[in-house]
C-alpha positions, -999 to 999 in steps of 0.1 A, spaced: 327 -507 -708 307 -479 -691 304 -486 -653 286 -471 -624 296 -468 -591 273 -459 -568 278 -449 -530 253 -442 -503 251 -424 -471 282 -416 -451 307 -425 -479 316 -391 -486 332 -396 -453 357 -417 -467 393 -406 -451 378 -388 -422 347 -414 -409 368 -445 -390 393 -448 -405 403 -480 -386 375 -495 -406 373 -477 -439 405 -463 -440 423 -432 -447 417 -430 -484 391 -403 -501 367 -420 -525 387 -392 -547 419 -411 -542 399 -447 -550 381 -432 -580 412 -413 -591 430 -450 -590 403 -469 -604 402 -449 -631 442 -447 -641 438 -487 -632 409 -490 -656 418 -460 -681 401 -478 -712 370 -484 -697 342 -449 -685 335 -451 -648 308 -428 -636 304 -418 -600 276 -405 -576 270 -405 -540 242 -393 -520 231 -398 -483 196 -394 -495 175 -426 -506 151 -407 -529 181 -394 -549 197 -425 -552 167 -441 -565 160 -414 -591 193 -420 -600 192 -455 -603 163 -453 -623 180 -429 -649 204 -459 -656 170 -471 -673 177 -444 -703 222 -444 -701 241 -466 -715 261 -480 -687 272 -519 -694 274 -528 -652 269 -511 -618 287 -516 -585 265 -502 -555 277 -498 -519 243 -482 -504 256 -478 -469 234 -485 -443 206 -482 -467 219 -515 -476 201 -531 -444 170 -518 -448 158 -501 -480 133 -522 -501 126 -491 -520 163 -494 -532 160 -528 -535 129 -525 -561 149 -499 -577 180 -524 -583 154 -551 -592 142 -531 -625 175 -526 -635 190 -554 -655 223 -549 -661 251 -562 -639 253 -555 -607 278 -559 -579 275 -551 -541 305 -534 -525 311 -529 -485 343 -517 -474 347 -533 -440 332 -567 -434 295 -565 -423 291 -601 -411 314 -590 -386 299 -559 -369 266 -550 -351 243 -576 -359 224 -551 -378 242 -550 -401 245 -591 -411 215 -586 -434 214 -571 -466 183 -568 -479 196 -557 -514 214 -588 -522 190 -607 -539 190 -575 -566 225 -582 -570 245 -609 -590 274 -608 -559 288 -592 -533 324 -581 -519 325 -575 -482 353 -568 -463 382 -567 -485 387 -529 -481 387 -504 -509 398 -529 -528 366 -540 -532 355 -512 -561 389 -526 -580 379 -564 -578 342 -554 -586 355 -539 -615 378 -565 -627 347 -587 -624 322 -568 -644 349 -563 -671 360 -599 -673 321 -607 -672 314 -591 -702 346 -602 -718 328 -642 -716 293 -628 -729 
């Protein structure tokens, strides 16, 4: 399988931004272990803090030959319908990733307005979110 993962604003932080919510891992150190995890399957990576990007990316997806997507859009996430219509024309598999728990921090950020272009979500359960996301997509296609 050829998978996408996807990361908005901030996320480049990862390590450094609170890391008594996100942690002290690098998205280096998850994607490094994702892929050794995962070594049979491609997984492609981008991250931007800048919505148009990500949606010309997204779009690309269009013309690649990726099998799923996991997106964790950041705080774009509470508020982009631009990315949403984006992840609407795209219909692969896709999963929505957040790190820390969003149900449980500024109010804010209880809505996700991307959802509803997704087929689930994992919030809360850390990094290992992007592992169980994975595991998901793979055992998805497995059934189909």
């Amino acid at each position: 399988m050829n998978i996408l993962i996807v990361n908005g604003p901030n996320l480049n932080l990862l390590g450094r931004r609170e890391p008594s919510i996100y942690g002290h891992e690098t998205f280096e150190d998850i994607l490094s272990a994702l892929r050794a995890e995962f070594g049979g399957h491609e997984i492609g990576y981008v991250q931007s803090n800048h919505e148009g990007e990500l949606i010309d990316r997204l779009q690309a997806v269009l013309s690649e030959d990726w099998d799923g997507l996991i997106v964790n859009l950041g705080a774009f996430t509470h508020y982009s319908y631009a990315l949403y219509d984006t992840l609407r024309a795209l219909s692969l598999p896709k999963i929505e990733v957040h790190i820390s728990h969003i149900f449980a921090r500024e109010a804010f950020r209880h809505q996700s307005v991307i959802s509803p272009a997704c087929d689930g979500m994992i919030s809360g359960l850390g990094t290992d979110g992007y592992r169980l996301a994975l595991q998901h997509l793979i055992g998805r296609a497995k059934k189909n």
